[in-house]
FIKOLLUM-162639 format. One record per atom (N, C-alpha, C, O): x, y, z; residue in three letters. Coordinates in steps of 0.001 Angstrom, whole numbers, padded with zeros to 6 digits, always signed. Layout:
BEGIN
XYZala ...
This chain:
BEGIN
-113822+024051+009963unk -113274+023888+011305unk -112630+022511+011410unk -113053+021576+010731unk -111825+022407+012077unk -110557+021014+012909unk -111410+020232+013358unk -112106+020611+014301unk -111585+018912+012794unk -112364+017731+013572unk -112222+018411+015099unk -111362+019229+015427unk -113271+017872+015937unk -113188+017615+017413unk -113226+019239+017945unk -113079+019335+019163unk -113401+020522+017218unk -113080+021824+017532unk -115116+021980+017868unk -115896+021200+017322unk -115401+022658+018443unk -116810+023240+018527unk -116705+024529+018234unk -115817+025064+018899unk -117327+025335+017410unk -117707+026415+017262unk -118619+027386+018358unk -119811+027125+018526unk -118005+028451+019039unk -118620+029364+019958unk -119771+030035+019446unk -119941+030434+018294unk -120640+030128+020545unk -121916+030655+019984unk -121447+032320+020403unk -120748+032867+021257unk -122273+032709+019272unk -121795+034375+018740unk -122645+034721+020399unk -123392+033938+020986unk -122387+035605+020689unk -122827+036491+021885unk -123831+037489+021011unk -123776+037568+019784unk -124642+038143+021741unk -125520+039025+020946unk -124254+040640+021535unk -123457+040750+022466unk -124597+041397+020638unk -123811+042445+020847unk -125093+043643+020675unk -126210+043588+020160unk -124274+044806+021424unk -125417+045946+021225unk -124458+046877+020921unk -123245+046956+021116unk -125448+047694+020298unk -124571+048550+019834unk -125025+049777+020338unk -126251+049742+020445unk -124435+051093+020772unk -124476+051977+021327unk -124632+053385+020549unk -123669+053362+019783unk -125069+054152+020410unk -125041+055574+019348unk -125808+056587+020379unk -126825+056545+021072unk -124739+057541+020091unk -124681+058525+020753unk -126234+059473+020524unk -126676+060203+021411unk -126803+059312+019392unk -127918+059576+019058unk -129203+059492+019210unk -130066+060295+018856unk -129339+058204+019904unk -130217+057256+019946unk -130910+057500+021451unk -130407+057339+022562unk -132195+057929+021091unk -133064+058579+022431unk -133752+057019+023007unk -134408+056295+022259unk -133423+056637+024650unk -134057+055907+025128unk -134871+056276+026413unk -134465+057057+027273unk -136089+055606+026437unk -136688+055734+027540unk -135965+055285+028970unk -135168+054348+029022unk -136378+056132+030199unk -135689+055570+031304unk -135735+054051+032017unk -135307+053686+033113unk -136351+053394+031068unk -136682+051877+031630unk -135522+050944+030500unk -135050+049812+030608unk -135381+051853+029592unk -134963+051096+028242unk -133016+051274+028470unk -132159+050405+028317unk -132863+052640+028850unk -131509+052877+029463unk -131221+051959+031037unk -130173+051345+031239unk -132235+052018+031924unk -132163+050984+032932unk -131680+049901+032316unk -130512+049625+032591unk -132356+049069+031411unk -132331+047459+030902unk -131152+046757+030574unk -130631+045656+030754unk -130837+048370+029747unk -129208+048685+028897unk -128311+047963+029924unk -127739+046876+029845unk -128367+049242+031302unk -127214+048917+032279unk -127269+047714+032502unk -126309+046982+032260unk -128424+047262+033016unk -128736+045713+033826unk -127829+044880+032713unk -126699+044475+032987unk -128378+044700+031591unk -127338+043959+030721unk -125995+043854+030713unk -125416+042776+030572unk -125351+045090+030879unk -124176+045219+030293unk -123840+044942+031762unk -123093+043967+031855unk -124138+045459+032859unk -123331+045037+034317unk -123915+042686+034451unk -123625+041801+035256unk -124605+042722+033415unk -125210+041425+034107unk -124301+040100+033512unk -124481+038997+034027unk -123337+040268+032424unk -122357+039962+031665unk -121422+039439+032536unk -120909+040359+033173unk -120838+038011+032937unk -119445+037484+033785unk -118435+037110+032937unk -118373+037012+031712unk -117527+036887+033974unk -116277+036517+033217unk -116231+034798+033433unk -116570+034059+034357unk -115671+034592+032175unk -116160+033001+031765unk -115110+032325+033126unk -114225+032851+033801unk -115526+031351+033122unk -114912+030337+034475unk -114195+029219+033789unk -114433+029051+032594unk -113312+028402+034424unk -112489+027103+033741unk -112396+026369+034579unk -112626+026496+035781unk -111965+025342+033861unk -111142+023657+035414unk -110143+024311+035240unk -109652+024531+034133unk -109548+024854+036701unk -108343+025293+037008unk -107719+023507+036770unk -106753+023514+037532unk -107763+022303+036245unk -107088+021155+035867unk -106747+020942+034617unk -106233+019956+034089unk -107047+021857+034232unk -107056+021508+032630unk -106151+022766+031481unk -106383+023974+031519unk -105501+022345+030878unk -105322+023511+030109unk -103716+024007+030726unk -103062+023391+031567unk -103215+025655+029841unk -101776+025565+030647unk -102412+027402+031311unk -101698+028325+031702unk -103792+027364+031223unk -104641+028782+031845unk -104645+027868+033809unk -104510+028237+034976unk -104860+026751+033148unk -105500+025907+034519unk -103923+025778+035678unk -103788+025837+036900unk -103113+025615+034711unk -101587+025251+035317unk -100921+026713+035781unk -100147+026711+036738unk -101220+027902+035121unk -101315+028938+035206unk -101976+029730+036850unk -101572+030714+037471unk -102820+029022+037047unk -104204+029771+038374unk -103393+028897+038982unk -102614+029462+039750unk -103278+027707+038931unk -102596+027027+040083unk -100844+027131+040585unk -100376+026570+041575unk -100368+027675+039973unk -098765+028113+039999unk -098375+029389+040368unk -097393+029822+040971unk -099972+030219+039567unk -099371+031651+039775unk -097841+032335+039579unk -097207+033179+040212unk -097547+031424+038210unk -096341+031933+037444unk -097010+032287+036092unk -098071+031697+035888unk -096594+033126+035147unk -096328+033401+034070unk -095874+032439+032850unk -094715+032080+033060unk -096357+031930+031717unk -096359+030892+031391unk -095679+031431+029536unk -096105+032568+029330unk -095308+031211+029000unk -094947+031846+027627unk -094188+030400+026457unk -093247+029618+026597unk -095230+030652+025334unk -094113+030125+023920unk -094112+030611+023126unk -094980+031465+022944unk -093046+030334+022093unk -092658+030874+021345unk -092958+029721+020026unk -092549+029892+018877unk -093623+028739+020416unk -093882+027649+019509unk -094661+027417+019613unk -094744+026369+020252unk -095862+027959+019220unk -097365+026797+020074unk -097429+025790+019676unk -097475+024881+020504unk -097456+025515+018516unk -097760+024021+017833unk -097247+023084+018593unk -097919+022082+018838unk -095949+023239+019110unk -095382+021999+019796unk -096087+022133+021844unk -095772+021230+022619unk -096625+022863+022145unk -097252+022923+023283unk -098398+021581+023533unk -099519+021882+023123unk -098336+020662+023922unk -099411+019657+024219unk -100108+019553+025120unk -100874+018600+025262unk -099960+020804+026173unk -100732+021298+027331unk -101550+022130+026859unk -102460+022234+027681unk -101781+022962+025746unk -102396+023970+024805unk -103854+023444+025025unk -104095+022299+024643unk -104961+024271+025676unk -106047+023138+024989unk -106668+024295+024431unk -106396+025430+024822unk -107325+024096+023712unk -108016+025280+022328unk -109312+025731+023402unk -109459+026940+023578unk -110231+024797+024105unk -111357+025853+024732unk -111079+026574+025416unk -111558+027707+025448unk -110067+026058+026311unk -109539+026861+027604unk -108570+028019+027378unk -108734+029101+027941unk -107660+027800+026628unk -106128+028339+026562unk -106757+029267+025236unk -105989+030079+024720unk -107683+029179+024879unk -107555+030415+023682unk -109495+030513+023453unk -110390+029877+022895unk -109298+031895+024399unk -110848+032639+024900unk -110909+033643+023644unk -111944+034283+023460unk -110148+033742+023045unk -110410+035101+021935unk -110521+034209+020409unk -110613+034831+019351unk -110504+033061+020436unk -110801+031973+018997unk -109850+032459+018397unk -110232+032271+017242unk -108876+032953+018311unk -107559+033440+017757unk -107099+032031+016937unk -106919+030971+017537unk -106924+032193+015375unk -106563+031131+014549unk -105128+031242+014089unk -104525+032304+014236unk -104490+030059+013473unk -103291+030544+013734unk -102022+030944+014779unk -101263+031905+014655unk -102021+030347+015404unk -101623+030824+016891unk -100121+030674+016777unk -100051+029663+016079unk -098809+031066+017040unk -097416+031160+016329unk -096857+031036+018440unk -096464+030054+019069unk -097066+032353+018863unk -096666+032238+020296unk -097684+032724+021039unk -098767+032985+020516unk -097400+032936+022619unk -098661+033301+023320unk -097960+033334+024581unk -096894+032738+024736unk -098458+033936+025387unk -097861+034101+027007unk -099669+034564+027670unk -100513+035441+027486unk -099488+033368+028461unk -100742+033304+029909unk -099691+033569+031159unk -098575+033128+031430unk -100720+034636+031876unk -100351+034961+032851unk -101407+034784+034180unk -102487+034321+033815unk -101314+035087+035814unk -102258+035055+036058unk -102464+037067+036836unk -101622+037965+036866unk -103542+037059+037200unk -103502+038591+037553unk -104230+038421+038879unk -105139+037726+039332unk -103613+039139+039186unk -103787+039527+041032unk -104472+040661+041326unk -103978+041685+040854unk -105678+040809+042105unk -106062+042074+042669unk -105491+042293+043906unk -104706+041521+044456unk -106039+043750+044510unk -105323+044559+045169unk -105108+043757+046998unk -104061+043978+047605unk -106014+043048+047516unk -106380+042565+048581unk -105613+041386+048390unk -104507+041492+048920unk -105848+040071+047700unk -105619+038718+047755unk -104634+038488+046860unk -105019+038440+045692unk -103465+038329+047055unk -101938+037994+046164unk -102464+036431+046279unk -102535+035878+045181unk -102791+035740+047247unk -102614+033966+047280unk -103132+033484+046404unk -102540+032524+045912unk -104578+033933+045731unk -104844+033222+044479unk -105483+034647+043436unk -105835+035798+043694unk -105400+033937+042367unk -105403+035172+041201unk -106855+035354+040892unk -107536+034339+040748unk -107522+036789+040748unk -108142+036904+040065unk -109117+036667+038888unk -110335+036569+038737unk -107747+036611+037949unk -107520+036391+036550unk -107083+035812+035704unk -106075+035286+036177unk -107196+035480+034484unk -106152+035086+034220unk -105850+035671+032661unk -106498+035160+031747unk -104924+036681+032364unk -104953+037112+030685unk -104289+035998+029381unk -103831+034892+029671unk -104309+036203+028824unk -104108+035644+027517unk -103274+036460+026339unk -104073+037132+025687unk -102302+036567+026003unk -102069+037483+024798unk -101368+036325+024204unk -100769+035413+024773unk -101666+036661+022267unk -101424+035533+021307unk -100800+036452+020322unk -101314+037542+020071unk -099621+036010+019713unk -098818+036644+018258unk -098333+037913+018415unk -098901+038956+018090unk -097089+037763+019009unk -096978+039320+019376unk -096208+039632+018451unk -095273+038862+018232unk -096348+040824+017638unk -095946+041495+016348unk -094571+042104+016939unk -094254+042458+018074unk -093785+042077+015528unk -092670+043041+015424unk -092752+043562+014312unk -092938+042784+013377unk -092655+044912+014032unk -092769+045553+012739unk -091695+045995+011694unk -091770+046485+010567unk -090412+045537+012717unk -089351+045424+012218unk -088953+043869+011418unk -088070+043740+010570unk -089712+042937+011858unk -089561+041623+011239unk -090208+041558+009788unk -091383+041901+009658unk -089351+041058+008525unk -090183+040341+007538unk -091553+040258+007535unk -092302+040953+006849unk -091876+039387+008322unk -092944+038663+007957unk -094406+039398+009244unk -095615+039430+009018unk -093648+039894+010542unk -094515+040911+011144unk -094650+039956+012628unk -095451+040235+013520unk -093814+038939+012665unk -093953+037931+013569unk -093090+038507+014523unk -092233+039336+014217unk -093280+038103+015653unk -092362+038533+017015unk -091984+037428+017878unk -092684+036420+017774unk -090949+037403+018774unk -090966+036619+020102unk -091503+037028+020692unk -092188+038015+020422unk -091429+036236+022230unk -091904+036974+023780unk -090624+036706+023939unk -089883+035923+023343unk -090448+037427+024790unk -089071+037621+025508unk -089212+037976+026850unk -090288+038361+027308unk -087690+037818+027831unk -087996+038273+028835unk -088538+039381+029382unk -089231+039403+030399unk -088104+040666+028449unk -088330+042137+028373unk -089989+042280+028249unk -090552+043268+028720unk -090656+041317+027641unk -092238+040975+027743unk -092822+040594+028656unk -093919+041091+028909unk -092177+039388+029605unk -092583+039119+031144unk -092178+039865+031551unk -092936+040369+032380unk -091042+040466+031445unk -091135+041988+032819unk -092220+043345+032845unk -092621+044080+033748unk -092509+043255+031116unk -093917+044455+031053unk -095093+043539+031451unk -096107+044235+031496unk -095317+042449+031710unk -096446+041846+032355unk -096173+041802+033603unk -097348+041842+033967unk -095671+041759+034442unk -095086+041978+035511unk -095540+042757+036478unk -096026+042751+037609unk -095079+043664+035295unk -095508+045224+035811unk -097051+045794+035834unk -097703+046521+036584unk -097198+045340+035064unk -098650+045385+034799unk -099862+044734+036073unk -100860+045251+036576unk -099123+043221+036286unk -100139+042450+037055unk -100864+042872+037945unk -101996+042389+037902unk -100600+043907+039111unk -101162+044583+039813unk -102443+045473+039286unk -103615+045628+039629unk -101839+045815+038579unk -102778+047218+037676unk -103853+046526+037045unk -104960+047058+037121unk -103727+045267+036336unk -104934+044708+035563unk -105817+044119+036810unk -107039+044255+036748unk -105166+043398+038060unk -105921+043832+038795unk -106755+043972+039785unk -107743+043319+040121unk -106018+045316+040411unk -107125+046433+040800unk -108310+046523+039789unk -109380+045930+039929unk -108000+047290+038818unk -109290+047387+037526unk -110118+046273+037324unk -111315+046393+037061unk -109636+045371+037416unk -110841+044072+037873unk -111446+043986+038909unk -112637+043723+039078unk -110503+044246+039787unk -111679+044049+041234unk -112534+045427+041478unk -113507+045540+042224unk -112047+046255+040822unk -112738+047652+040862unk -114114+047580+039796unk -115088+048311+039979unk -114040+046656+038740unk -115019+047140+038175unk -116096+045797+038525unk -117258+045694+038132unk -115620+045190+039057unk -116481+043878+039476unk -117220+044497+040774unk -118436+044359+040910unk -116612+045025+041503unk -117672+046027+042723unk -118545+046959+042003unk -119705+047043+042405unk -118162+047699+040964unk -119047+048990+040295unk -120247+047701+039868unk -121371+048199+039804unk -120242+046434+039617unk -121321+045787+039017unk -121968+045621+039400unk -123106+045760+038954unk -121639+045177+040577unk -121948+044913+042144unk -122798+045533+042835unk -123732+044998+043432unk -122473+047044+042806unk -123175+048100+043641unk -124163+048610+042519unk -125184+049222+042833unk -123804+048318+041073unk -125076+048684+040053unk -126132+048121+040177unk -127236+048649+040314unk -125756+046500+040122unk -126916+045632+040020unk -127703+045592+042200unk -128877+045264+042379unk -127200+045798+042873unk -127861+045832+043818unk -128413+047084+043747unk -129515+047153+044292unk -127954+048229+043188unk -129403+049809+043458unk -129798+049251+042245unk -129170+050190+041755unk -130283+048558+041145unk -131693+047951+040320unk -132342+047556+041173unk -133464+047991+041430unk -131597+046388+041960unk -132747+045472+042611unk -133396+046231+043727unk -134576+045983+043974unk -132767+047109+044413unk -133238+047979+045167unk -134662+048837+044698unk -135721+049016+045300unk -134172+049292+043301unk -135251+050500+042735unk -136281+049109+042392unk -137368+049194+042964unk -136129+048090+041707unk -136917+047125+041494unk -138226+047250+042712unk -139302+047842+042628unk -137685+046502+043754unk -138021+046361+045292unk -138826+047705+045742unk -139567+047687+046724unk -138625+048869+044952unk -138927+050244+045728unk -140477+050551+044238unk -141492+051228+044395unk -140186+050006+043359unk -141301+050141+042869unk -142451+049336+043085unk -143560+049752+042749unk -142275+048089+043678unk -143189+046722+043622unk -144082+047489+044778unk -145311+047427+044821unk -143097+048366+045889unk -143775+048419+047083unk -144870+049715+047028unk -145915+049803+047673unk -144293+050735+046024unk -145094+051829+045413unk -146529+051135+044917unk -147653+051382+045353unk -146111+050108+043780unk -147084+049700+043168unk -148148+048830+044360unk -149359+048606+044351unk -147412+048600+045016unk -148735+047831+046368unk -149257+048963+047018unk -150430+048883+047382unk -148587+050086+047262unk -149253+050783+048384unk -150364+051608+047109unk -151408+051895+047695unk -150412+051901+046115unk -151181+052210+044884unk -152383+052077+045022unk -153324+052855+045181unk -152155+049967+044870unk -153460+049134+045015unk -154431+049374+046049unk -155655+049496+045999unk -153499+049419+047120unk -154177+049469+048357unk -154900+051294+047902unk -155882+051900+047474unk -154141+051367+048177unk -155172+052986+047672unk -156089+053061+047226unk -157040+053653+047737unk -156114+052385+045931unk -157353+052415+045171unk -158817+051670+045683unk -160007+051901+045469unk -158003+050572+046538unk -159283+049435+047144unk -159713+050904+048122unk -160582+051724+047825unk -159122+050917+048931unk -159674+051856+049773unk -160442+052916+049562unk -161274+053218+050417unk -160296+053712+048325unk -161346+054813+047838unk -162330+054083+046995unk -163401+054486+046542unk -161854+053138+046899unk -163231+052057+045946unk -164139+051784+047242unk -165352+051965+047137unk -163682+051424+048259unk -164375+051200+049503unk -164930+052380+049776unk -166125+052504+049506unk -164379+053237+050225unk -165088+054749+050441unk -165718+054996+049840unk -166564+055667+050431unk -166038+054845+048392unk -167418+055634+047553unk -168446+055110+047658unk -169441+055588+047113unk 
């Protein structure tokens, strides 16, 4: 690794098989996990992701190396090595246009017609992001509510067992009392 670079700590990953029999506490846990997962946060000051949230323009090169606003923690979330071009955008959900959502990232965009497999961005590329911005999102703010309404019926069923399990106790004192 590049003097001054830190290495990301691996995330634990799970893996899923269609095969694989779980108990209903163990499939609960599953969800809780996978809805309990955020989307990483930044200094909207820093970086050209940060210049990006604050402009709410579309940002694109075709040179990274010469970019000196580039910063490697911020501006490149996928550890993508090698980096040739890249276009940050920001993404908007369906309610709030004034500030973004989101913000995407795409790095090295291929041509398969080129030599070497390298591509530009071009304008014809900000106009398919463009188009897109809306759509990425809705699907964000849509699935950030599905997390939302997941993780509050856990805490709910959580809350609905604690109170089972008290009225239980009490039960039992009480026929312990009665005998």
């Amino acid at each position: 690794a590049k003097a001054g670079r830190r290495k990301k700590p691996k995330e634990k990953v799970i893996n899923y098989h269609k095969d694989e029999v779980l108990s209903e506490a163990q499939r609960a846990e599953r969800i809780r996990q996978t809805h309990s997962k955020k989307f990483m946060n930044f200094p909207t000051n820093s970086g050209i992701s940060g210049a990006v949230f604050k402009s709410r323009e579309l940002y694109f090169s075709n040179n990274a190396s010469k970019e000196t606003k580039f910063v490697e923690e911020i501006d490149n979330q996928s550890a993508c090595t090698d980096i040739k071009n890249f276009m940050i955008g920001p993404v908007f959900g369906g309610a709030d246009k004034s500030s973004p959502c989101a913000i995407i990232q795409f790095f090295n965009k291929l041509d398969p017609n080129s030599e070497k497999g390298e591509g530009k961005i071009s304008a014809a590329d900000e106009a398919k992001f463009k188009s897109m911005q809306s759509l990425l999102g809705m699907c964000i703010e849509n699935t950030n509510e599905m997390s939302t309404t997941i993780k509050i019926s856990f805490d709910v069923q959580d809350v609905m067992k604690n109170i089972q399990s008290k009225m239980d106790e009490e039960r039992e004192r009480e026929d312990a009392s009665n005998s």
